[in-house]
Wavefront OBJ file of the C-alpha trace (Angstrom):
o trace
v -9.846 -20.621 10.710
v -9.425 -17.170 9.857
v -7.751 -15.921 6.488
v -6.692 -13.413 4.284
v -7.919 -9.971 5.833
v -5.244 -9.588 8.088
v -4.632 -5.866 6.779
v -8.564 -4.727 7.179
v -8.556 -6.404 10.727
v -5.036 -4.786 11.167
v -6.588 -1.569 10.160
v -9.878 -1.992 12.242
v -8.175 -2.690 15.889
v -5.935 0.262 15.731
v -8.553 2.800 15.372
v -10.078 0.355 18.427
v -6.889 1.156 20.403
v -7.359 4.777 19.302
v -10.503 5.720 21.493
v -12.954 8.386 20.150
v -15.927 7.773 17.838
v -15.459 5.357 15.238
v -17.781 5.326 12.041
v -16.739 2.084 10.225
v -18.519 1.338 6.659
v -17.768 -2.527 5.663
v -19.764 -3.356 2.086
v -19.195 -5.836 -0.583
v -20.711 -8.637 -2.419
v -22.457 -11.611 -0.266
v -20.563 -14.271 0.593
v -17.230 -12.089 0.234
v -16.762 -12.439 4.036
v -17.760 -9.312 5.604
v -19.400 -11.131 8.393
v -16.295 -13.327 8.694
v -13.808 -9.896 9.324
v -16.342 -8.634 11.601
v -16.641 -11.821 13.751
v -12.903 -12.030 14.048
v -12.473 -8.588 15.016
v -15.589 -7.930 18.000
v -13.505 -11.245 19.397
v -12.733 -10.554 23.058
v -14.528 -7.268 22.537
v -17.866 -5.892 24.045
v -20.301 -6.007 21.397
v -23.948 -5.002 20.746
v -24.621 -7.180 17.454
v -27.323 -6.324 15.763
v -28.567 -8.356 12.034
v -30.788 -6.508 10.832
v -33.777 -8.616 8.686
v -35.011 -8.287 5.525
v -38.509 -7.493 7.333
v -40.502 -4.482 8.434
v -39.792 -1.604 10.929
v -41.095 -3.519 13.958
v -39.068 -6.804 13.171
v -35.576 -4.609 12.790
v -36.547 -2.952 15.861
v -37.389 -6.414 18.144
v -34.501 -8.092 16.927
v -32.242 -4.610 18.011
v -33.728 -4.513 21.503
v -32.833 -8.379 21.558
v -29.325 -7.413 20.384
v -29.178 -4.739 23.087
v -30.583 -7.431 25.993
v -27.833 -10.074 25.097
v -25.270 -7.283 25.528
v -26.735 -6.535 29.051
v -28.087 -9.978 30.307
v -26.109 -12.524 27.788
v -27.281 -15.360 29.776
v -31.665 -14.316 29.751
v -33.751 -15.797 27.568
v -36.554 -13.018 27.232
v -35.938 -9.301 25.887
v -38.402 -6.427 26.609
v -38.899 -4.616 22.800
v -38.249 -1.036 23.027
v -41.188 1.351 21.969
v -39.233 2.946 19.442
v -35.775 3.126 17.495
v -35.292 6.523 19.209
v -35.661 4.199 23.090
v -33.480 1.778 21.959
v -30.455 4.233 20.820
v -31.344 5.845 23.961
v -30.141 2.861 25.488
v -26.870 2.387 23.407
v -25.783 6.051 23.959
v -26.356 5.388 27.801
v -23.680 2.252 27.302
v -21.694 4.307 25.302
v -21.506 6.791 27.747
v -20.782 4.585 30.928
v -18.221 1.664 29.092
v -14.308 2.573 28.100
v -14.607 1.315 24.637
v -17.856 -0.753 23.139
v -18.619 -2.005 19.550
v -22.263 -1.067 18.235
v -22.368 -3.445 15.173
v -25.447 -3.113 12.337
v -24.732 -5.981 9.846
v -26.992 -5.433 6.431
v -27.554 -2.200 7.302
v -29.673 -1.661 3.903
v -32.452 -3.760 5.398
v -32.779 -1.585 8.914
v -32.516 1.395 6.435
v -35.201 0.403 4.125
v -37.583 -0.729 6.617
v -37.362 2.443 8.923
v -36.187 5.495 6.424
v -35.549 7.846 9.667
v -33.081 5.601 10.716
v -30.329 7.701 8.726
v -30.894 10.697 9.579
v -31.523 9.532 13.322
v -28.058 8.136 13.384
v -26.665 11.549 11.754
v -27.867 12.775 14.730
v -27.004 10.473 16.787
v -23.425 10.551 15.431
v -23.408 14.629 15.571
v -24.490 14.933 19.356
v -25.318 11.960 21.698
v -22.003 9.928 20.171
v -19.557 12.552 19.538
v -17.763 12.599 22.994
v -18.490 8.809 23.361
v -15.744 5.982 22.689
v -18.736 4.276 20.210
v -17.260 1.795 17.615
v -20.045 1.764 15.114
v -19.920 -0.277 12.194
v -22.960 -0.578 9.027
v -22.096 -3.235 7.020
v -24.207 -4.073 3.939
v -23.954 -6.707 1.126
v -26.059 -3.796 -1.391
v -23.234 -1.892 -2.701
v -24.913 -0.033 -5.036
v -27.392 0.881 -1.725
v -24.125 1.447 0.632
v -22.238 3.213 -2.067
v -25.332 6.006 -3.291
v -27.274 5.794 0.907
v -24.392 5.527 3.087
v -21.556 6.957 1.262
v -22.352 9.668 -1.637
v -23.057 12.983 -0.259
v -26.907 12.655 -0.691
v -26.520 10.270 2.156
v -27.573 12.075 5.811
v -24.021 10.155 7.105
v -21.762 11.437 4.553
v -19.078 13.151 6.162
v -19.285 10.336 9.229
v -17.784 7.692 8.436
v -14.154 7.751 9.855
v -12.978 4.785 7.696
v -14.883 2.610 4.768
v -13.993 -0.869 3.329
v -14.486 -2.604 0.482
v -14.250 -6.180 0.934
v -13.349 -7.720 -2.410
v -12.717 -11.262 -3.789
v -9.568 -12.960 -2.827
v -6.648 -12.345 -5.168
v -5.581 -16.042 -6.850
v -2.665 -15.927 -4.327
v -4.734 -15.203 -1.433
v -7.802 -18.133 -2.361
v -4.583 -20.457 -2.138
v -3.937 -19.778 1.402
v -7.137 -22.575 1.592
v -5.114 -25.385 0.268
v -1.280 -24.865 0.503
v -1.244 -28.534 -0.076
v -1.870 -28.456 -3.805
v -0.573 -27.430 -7.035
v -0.763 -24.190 -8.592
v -2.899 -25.841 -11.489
v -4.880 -27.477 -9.047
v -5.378 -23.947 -7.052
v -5.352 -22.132 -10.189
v -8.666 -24.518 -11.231
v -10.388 -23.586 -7.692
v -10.001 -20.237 -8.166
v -11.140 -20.678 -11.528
v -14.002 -22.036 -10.132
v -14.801 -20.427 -7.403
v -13.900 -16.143 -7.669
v -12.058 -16.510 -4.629
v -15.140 -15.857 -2.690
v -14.265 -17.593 0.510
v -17.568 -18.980 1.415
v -17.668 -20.533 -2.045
v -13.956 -21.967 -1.248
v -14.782 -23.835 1.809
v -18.341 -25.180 0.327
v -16.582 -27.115 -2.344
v -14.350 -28.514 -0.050
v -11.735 -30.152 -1.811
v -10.239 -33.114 -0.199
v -9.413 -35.930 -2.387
v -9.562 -34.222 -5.951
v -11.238 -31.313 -7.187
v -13.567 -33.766 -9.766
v -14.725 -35.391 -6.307
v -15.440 -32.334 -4.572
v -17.472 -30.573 -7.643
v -19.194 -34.439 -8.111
v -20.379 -33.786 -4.568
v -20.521 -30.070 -4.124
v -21.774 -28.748 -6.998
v -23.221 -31.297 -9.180
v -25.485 -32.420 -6.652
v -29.223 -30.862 -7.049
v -28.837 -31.248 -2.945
v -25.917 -29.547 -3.116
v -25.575 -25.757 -1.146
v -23.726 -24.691 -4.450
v -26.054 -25.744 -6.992
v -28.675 -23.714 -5.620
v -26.488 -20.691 -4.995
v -26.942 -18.380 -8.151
v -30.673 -19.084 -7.736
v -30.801 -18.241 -4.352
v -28.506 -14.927 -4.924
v -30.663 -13.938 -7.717
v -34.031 -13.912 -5.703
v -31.987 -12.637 -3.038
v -30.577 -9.843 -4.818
v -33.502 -8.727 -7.561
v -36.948 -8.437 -8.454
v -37.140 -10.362 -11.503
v -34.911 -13.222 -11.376
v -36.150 -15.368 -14.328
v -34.875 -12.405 -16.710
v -31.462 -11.630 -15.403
v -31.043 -15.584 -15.466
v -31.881 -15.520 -19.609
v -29.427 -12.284 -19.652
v -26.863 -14.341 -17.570
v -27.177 -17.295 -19.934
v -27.156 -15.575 -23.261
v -24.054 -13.879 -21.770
v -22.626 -17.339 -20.686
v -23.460 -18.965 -24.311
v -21.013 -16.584 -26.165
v -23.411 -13.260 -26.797
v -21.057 -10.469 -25.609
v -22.190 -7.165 -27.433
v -25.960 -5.472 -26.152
v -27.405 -6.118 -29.181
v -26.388 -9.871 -29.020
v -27.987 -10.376 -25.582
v -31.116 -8.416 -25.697
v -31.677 -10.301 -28.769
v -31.292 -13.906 -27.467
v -33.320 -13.126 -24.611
v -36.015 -11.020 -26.505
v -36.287 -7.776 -25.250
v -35.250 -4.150 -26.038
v -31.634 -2.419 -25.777
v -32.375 -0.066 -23.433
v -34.438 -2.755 -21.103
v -31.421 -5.022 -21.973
v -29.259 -2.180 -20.479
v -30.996 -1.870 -17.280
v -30.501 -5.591 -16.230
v -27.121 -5.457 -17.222
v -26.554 -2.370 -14.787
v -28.298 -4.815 -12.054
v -25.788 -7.354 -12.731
v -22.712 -5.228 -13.203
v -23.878 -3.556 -9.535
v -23.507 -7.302 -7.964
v -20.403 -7.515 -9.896
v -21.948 -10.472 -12.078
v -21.078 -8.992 -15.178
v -18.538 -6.304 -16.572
v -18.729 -3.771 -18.956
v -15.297 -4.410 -20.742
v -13.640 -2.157 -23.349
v -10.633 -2.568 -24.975
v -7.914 -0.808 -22.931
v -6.802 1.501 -25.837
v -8.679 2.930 -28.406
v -11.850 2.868 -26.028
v -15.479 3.187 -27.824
v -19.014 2.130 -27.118
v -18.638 0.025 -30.556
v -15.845 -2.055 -28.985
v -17.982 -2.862 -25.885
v -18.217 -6.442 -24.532
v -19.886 -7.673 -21.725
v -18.467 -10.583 -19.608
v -19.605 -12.639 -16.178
v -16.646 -11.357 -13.987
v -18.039 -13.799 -10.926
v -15.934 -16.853 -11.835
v -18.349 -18.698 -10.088
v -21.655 -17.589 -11.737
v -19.155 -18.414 -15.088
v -18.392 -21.544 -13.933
v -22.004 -22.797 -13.072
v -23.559 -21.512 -15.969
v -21.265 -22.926 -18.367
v -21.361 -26.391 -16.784
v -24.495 -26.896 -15.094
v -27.686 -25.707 -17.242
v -26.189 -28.200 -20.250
v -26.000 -30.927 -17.897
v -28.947 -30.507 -15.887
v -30.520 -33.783 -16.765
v -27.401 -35.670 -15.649
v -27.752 -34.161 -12.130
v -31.064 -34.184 -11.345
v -30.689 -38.032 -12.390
v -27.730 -38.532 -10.314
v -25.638 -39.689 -13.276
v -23.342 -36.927 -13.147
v -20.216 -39.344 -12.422
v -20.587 -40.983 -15.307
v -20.109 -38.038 -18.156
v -18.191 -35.408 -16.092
v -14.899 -36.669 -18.375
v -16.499 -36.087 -21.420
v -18.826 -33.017 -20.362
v -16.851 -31.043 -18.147
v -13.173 -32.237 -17.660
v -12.540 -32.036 -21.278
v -13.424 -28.317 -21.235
v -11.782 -27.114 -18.654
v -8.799 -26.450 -20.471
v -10.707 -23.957 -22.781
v -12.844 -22.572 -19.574
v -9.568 -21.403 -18.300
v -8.197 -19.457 -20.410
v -9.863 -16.162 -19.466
v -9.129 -17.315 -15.665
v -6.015 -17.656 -16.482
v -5.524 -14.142 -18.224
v -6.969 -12.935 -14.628
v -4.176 -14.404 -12.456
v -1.573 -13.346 -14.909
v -3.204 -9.572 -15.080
v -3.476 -10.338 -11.098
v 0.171 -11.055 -10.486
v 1.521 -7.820 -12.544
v -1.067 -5.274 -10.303
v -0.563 -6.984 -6.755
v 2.939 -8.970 -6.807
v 5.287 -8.737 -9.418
v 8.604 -7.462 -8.762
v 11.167 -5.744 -10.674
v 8.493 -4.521 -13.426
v 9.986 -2.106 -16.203
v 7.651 0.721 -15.409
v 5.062 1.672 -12.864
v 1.679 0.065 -14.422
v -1.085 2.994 -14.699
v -3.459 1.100 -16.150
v -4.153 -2.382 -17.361
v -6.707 -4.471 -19.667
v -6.972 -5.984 -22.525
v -6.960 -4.959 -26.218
v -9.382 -6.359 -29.534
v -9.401 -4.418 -32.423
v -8.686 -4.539 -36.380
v -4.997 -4.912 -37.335
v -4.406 -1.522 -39.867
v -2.137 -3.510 -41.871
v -3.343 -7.067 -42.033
v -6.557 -6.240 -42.008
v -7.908 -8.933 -39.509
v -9.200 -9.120 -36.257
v -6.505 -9.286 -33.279
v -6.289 -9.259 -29.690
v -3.586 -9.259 -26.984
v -4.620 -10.456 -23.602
v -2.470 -7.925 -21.302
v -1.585 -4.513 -21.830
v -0.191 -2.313 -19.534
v 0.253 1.190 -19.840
v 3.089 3.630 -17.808
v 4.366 6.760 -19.165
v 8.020 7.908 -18.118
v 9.845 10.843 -18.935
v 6.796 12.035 -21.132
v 7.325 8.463 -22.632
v 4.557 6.041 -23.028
v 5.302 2.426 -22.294
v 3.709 -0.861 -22.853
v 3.556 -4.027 -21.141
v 1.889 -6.692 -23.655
v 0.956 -9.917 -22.173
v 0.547 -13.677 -23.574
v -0.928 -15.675 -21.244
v -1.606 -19.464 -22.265
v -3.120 -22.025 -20.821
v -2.322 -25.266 -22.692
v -0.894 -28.749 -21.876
v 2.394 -27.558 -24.513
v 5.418 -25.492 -24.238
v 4.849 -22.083 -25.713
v 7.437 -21.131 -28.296
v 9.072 -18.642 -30.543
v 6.020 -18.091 -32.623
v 3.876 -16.863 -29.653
v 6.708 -13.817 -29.335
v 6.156 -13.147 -32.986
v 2.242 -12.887 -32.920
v 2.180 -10.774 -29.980
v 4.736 -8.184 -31.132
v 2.674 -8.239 -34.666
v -0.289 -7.450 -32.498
v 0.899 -4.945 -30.535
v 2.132 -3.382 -33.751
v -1.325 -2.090 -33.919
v -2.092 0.088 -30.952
v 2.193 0.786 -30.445
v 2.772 4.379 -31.395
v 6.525 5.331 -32.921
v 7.872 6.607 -29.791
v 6.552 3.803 -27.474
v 8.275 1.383 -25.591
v 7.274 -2.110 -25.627
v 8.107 -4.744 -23.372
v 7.155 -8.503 -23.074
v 5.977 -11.015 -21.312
v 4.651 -14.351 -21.858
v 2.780 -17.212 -19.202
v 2.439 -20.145 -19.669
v 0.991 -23.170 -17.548
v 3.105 -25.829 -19.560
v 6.465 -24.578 -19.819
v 8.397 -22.685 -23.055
v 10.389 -24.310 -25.494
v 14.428 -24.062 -24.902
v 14.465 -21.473 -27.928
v 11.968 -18.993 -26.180
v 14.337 -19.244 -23.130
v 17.076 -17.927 -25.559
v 15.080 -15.200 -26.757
v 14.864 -14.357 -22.788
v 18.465 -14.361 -22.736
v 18.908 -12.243 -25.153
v 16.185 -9.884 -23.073
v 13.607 -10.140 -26.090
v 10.928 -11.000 -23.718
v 10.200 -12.049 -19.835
v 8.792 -15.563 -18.872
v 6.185 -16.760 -16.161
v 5.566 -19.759 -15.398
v 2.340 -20.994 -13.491
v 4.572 -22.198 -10.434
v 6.608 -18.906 -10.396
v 2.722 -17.108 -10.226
v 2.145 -19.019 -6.937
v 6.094 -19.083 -5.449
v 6.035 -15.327 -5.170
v 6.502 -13.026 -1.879
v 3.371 -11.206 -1.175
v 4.736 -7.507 0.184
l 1 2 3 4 5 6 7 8 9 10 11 12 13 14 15 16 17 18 19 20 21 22 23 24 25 26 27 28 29 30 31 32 33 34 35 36 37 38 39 40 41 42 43 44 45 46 47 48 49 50 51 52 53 54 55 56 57 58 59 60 61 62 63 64 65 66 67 68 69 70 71 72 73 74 75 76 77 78 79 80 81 82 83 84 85 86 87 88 89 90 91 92 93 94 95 96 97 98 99 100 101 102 103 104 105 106 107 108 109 110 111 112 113 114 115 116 117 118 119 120 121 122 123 124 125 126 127 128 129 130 131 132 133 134 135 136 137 138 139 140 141 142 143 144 145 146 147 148 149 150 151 152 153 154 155 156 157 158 159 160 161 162 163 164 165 166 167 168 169 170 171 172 173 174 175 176 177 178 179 180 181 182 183 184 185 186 187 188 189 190 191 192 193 194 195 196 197 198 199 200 201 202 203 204 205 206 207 208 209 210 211 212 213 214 215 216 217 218 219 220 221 222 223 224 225 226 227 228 229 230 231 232 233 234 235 236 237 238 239 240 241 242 243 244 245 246 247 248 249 250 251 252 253 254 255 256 257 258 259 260 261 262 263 264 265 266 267 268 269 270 271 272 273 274 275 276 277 278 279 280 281 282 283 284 285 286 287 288 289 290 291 292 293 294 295 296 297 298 299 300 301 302 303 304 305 306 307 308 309 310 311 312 313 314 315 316 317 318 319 320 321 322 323 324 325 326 327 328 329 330 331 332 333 334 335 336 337 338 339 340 341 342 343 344 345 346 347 348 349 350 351 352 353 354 355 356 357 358 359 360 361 362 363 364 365 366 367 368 369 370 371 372 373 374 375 376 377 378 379 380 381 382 383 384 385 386 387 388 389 390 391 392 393 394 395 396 397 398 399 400 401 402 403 404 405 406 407 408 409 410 411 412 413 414 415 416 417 418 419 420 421 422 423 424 425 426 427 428 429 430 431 432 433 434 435 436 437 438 439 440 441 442 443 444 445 446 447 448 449 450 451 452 453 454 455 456 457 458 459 460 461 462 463 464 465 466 467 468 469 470 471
């Protein structure tokens, strides 16, 4: 069953329906569904589909001339191997030339790029000339984004200035992961998101059926499990030396947040520290955060953004014994259930920051940016944070949004209203205009609904997060 990329496969068939030479760039993560969009869209269609391999130039260029048979003869078994890349996109400008409309697909385009470094320029060529007055639907799809974004996109790239349309598949939103399981609760959907980034490969490998404590027991905390090898296998997928972004994702995991902190706890230098922490931050692993005002590099924390490479590495290396044993079952209360409370908090601060950018409705002012804030109260003299704030300005006016988001098995009361408007009494200038809001998962105490009454402050609850209109 296909879900949630309705407006990129929206987007995609028109310029189909358009004619002319299409030049379609599709990159993100792996296992964000790029394949998946693709799939559902060359349905019905004629399609050369080519994957390229993670292999040399003559491996890319059998498995193209295969791709370029099955087109031709889908029902022969062999395929004669072109001589060259130049023969076989010969042949697909020959196809192009003679068919109304057909799709020329190139999924992982970084490895047909890397093995064969003409192959750019060839298909700026290509693109230029032999495709121009053709009806061509190309599409390069690639899981490297920081190789699709600097080779395929910035203007050093030989096909900048080709592409006729580019997308970014990202994570589902909290909303859209749960399209996957209408049937439960928002905490319950909340938790899967929570655990798995809304990455939908990762949604439909844990499986949830009975509970979600069953379907981690058997999904994840299995050492035969697909998802308990996964950050391994992405890491060897994805970089040379896995063993030290692994230490840099653990010390990260444990609590160290600033560069010193990490590079420290795994034993190497800042600046070599850095450099894996680019890596990372390019698979969008880990994020360079800063507080959203008063922004310097001595405020800097780094955090795993991948909910999922969160999830496994706060749960899994600390009970590794227990799985590889099999005994899982037996201390997932005490290890893991017991946790999860605390382990979604910051998941939690996600939806909420989620729900204000993508579906909120009658907000006070158009948000222009949003983050978080940490810093040193002037007054108090103690160290404070506020998990939302939103910026706007109006009428030369600056306004802020601050945000409470809690995550606790209690109703949140007055005294959460006080500490945030404290808080925000720190980074509020005299002319700003403050507004707001608290979420809760639990519920708010009959007094904090008065204080909503009297307009004081807006109120979210978890179900109203999951029971809104998407636009």
């Amino acid at each position: 069953m296909f879900l949630c990329r309705e407006k990129e496969l929206k987007k995609m068939n028109v310029r189909y329906q358009n004619k002319g030479l299409e030049c379609i760039i599709i990159y993100g993560r792996r296992r964000v569904g790029k394949t998946a969009l693709i799939n559902e869209f060359v349905k019905n269609k004629p399609t050369i589909y080519f994957p390229a391999l993670d292999t040399n130039a003559r491996g890319n260029l059998s498995a193209l001339s295969c791709a370029i048979h099955n087109y031709q003869h889908p029902h022969s078994q062999e395929a004669p191997v072109y001589n060259t890349f130049d023969a076989a996109f010969d042949e697909i400008t020959q196809i192009a030339k003679n068919s109304d409309r057909v799709v020329f697909v190139i999924d992982e385009y970084p490895y047909l790029a890397k093995a064969d470094n003409a192959v750019p320029s060839k298909l700026q060529h290509l693109l230029d000339h032999d495709w121009a007055e053709t009806n061509l639907y190309l599409i390069l799809c690639g899981s490297s984004m920081s190789f699709m974004e600097d080779h395929v996109l910035s203007q050093k790239s030989p096909l900048f200035g080709r592409r006729t349309a580019q997308f970014k598949i990202k994570p589902l939103t909290y909303l859209e992961s749960a399209r996957f399981h209408p049937e439960l609760s928002p905490e319950e959907n909340a938790l899967i998101y929570g655990i798995t980034g809304g990455i939908p490969h990762y949604i439909r490998k844990l499986d949830v059926r009975t509970s979600i404590k069953d379907a981690l027991l058997e999904n994840l905390f299995d050492s035969s499990s697909y998802l308990f090898e996964e950050p391994a296998n992405l890491l060897k997928q994805e970089l040379r030396e896995p063993a030290v972004y692994n230490a840099v994702i653990t010390a990260n995991a444990n609590g160290s947040a600033r560069l010193n902190e990490i590079s420290s706890k795994v034993g190497i230098d800042n600046a070599v520290c850095s450099k894996y922490l680019r890596g990372l931050s390019e698979l969008e692993i880990i994020r360079k955060t800063e507080p959203v005002v008063d922004k310097t590099k001595k405020k800097t924390l780094y955090r795993i953004t991948d909910n999922f490479f969160r999830f496994w590495y706060r749960f899994v290396p600390n009970n590794m014994m227990a799985v590889n044993s099999g005994r899982m079952e037996e201390i997932y209360d005490k290890t893991v259930e017991r946790y999860l409370p605390e382990y979604m908090g910051p998941v939690f601060e996600e939806i909420c920051t989620q729900y204000l950018v993508h579906y909120a409705k009658n907000l006070p002012f158009y948000i222009t940016e949003i983050g978080e804030w940490w810093g040193t109260h002037p007054i108090r003299k103690k160290e404070a944070q506020l998990d939302i704030v939103a910026l706007g300005t109006e009428d030369n006016e600056r306004n802020l949004l601050i945000g409470s988001c809690k995550y606790r098995n209690e109703k949140i009361g007055c005294e959460e209203l006080d500490l945030i408007r404290d808080y925000a009494s720190a980074i509020a200038k005299a002319r700003d205009k403050c507004y707001f809001k608290i979420f809760s998962k639990s519920g708010f105490t009959d007094a904090l609904y008065e204080k909503e009454k009297a307009g004081d402050v807006s109120l979210v609850s978890i179900e109203e997060l999951y029971n809104v209109r998407t636009r």
